[in-house]
Steps between C-alpha positions, in 0.01 A plus 500: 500500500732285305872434656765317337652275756832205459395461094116517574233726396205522802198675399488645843729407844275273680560133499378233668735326766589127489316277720165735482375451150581117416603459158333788386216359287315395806385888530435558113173524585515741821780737344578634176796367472679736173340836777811362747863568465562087509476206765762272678408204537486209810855381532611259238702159592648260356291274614118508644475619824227400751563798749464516895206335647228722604439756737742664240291817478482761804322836551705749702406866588589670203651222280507137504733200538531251232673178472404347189850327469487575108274267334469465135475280257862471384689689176388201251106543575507914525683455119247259391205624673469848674747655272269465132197682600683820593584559148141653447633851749810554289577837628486394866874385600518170675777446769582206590609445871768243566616283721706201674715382743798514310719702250409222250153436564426926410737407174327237393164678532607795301608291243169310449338812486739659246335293210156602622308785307322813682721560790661854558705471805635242767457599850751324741352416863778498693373458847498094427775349732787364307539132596839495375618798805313340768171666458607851477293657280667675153385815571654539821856343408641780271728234323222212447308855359757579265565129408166430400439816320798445308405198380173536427610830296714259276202293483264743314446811287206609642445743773610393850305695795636399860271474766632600808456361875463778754630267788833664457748742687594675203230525208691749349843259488249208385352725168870609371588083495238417344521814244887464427443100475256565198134567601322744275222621755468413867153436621454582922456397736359161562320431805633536893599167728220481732305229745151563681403299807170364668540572847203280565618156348856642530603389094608704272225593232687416173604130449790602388539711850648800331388705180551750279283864652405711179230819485460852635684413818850467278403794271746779693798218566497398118417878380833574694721199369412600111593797592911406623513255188343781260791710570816232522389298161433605157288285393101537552303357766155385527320611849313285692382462921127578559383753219126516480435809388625692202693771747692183685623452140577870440751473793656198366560684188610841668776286748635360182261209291471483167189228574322390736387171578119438715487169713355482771196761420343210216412284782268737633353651209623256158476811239763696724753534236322652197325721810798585554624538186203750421510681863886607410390615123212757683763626772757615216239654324349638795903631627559591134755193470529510099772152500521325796817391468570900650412320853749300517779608758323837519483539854591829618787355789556829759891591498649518804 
C-alpha cells in the first residue's frame, strides 16, 4: 500500500484534505493517525484569521456548501502550538496548506515554516484572490499561478504540491503552469463556486452569499478533470471531489492519482479516512491488486 509521492513516503494513498481534519491532532484520538497516508492541514496565514460569520456551513443534496473564510490561528501559533504534538505519529506526513492574499504573504509563510521541524510538504491554496490583480484569484490567472509558484519554489527545499481550483476553462492549461513553474505534486480539485437561496425569507443561506460545494455531487466533474491534467503533466496528482468509499478512490487512482485526498466524507462519519484507508487495502486484496501504485492511470480508455 505504500506510494512514493513528490519526496514522500505514504504508508498507503489516503490523506486527509485541508479544512476537514483541523490541525491534525484534534482527531488523534478518533484516527490512527501513522494507519493514514498523511493530513493537510486548515489553511495557514500569516496572520490569525477570524473567518466568515456564521451560517458558514450548508447541507446540500449530495454535498455541502461551506464558507468558513479560512480561519486559523496564524503561522506563529501552529509553529508554537499545533505543530509539537504531531511529532509523536512520525510516519504520518504532515502538509501544510498555505495561504494569502499576496505573492509575499505565501513567501513569507513558507519561510517561517522552513525552520520548523516535522513537516513533509507545503500545499499551496491557490483559490485565495490575489489583492494585488484585483481579486482574481492565483489559480485562475495562469501568470499570478506561475509567479507565485516560482517564488515560493525559490523559497524552499521541500516538496511543493499545488492545489488546484476547478473554476477554470482549461484545468488541463492550469496543471502544466503550475508543473513547469516548479510544483512537485498537484493536489485537485478544490471545491466548486456555488450560492443556495431561501425562497421564503428571500437571503441567501451563507453569510458570505456564495460558497465553496464539495461531496458526492462533484465526484464525476473532479474524477474527469484529474483525468485531462493526469495526462498533460508529469508530475503526480493527489485526487480529491466526494470519495466516500474505497471504489470512489479506486477511480481516482485508475483516471490518473497517485493519492487521494477525503474531505468532505469526515464530516459525516470523523474516522472516514483510515476507513478509507482500510476499505482500499481489502479491495486490492480482494481484485488481487499486489502494489497499488498499478492503479494509477490504469484505466482501460476504448480506441476509437
Amino acid at each position: 500500500m505504500k506510494v512514493q509521492l513528490a519526496g514522500m513516503t505514504l504508508v498507503n494513498p489516503v490523506i486527509a484534505a485541508s479544512g476537514t481534519f483541523g490541525y491534525g491532532i484534534e482527531f488523534e484520538e478518533i484516527v490512527s493517525l501513522e494507519r493514514i497516508g498523511g493530513f493537510v492541514t486548515k489553511g495557514i496565514s500569516l496572520q490569525p484569521m477570524n473567518g466568515h460569520p456564521a451560517p458558514r456551513i450548508l447541507q446540500t443534496a449530495a454535498g455541502m456548501l461551506n464558507a468558513i473564510g479560512l480561519q486559523n490561528v496564524g503561522v506563529d501559533e501552529f509553529i508554537a502550538k499545533k505543530l509539537p504534538p504531531l511529532a509523536r505519529y512520525p510516519s504520518c506526513n504532515v502538509i501544510v496548506n498555505v495561504f494569502g492574499y499576496t505573492v509575499g504573504d505565501f513567501v513569507s509563510v513558507a519561510e517561517r515554516l522552513n525552520d520548523a521541524e516535522g513537516i513533509s510538504a507545503y500545499e499551496l491554496n491557490v483559490s485565495c484572490p490575489n489583492v494585488h490583480a484585483g481579486g482574481m484569484a492565483f489559480g485562475a490567472d495562469p501568470g499570478s499561478l506561475e509567479y507565485l509558484v516560482r517564488r515560493v519554489r525559490s523559497t524552499t527545499k521541500r516538496p511543493i504540491i499545488v492545489k488546484l481550483s476547478p473554476n477554470v476553462t482549461s484545468i488541463a492549461q492550469v496543471a502544466k503552469v503550475a508543473a513547469g513553474a516548479g510544483a512537485d505534486a498537484l493536489s485537485m480539485v478544490n471545491t466548486f463556486l456555488a450560492m443556495s437561496i431561501d425562497v421564503e425569507t428571500r437571503k441567501p443561506r451563507l453569510s458570505n452569499v456564495t460558497g465553496g460545494l464539495s461531496g458526492p455531487a462533484i465526484k464525476p466533474i473532479a474524477l474527469r478533470m484529474v483525468y485531462e491534467a493526469a495526462r498533460a503533466v508529469p508530475i503526480p496528482i493527489i485526487g480529491m471531489g466526494g470519495i466516500v468509499t474505497p471504489e470512489d478512490a479506486v477511480e481516482f487512482l485508475l483516471a490518473g492519482a497517485a493519492a487521494v485526498q477525503v474531505g468532505t466524507a469526515s464530516y459525516a462519519d470523523p474516522r472516514a479516512t483510515e476507513r478509507l484507508a482500510k476499505g482500499l487495502e481489502s479491495w486490492c486484496r480482494g481484485h488481487h491488486v499486489e502494489r497499488v501504485t498499478s492503479l494509477t492511470g490504469a484505466l482501460d480508455v476504448p480506441k476509437n
